[in-house]
C-alpha positions, 0 to 999 in steps of 0.5 A: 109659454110662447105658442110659436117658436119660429120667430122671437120679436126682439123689442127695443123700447126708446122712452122720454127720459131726463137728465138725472133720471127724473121726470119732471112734475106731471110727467111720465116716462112715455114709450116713443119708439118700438124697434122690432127686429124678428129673428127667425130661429131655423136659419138665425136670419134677421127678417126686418128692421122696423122703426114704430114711432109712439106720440108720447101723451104724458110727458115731453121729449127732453134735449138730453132725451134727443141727445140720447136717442136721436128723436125729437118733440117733431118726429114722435109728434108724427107717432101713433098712439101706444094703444095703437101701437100695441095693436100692430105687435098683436096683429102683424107680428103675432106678439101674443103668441110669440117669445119676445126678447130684449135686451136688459128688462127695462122694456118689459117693465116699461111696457108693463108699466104703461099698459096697466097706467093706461089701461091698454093690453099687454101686447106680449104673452107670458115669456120674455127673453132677457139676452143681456142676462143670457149672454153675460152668464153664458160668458161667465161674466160677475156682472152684466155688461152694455150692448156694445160690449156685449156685440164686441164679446161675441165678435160683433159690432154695433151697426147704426145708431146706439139708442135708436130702438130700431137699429138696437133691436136690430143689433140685439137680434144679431147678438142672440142669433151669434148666441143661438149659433155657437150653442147649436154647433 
């Protein structure tokens, strides 16, 4: 379990990715942005909004990818290695000793993934929070729903760009901390 309580890292994952959902022979899915947003759990204050640009290594941004998320070739090429940015999680945000949280576990299965395809450390301790889960049981939805939906059902809009993982982060965040608030009272 997570040491410290403080904060949850909420973590959206943006990655390379096709029209039709498969990647071209040779290539890979490829982490190319890690949206962080802490939440701080005593007051439910978002702290930071933090954009960390992956150069993707196996595979290429797609034009549906940049359509999608908003991110070109040009700018992940400016990113910084996984490894590296694993590196940050561990050492700035202390990731191994924190709760994390996503939205849905696409990130956590795609961080699992790449870590063991590439040999890096998983940046993350054993506990993971999925709020799409957490959120659609507690309204007592039969099926989860998408992050706009969800921010609607709980009286909150989606501020920023959909599938940019630093403003989904950031929303993700606003959405657990509503959560997190209406469960206190």
């Amino acid at each position: 379990m997570a040491k410290r309580l403080d904060h949850v890292l909420v973590i959206d994952i943006e990655s390379t990715c096709w029209d039709g959902g498969t990647p071209p022979r040779g290539e890979a899915n490829d982490i190319i942005e890690i949206g962080l947003t802490p939440l701080e759990l005593s007051s439910g204050r978002r702290l930071e909004k933090r954009s960390i640009l992956v150069r993707p290594e196996r595979s290429k941004v797609s034009p549906f990818c940049t359509q999608l998320t908003t991110l070109t070739q040009e700018q992940v090429d400016g990113g910084i290695l996984f490894k590296d940015a694993c590196k940050i999680l561990e050492t700035e945000y202390l990731s191994q000793e924190r709760l994390w949280a996503s939205f849905g576990d696409y990130d956590r299965r795609q961080f699992d993934k790449q870590c063991r395809d590439e040999g890096v450390r998983y940046p993350f301790g054993p506990s993971h929070l999925n709020v799409k889960t957490l959120c659609s049981i507690a309204k007592g939805l039969p099926a989860e729903v998408g992050l706009p939906q969800a921010l609607a059902l709980y009286g909150l809009k989606l501020e920023g760009t959909h599938h940019r993982g630093h403003d989904d982060a950031w929303n993700i965040a606003a959405l657990l901390a509503e959560f997190l608030k209406r469960t206190r009272n």
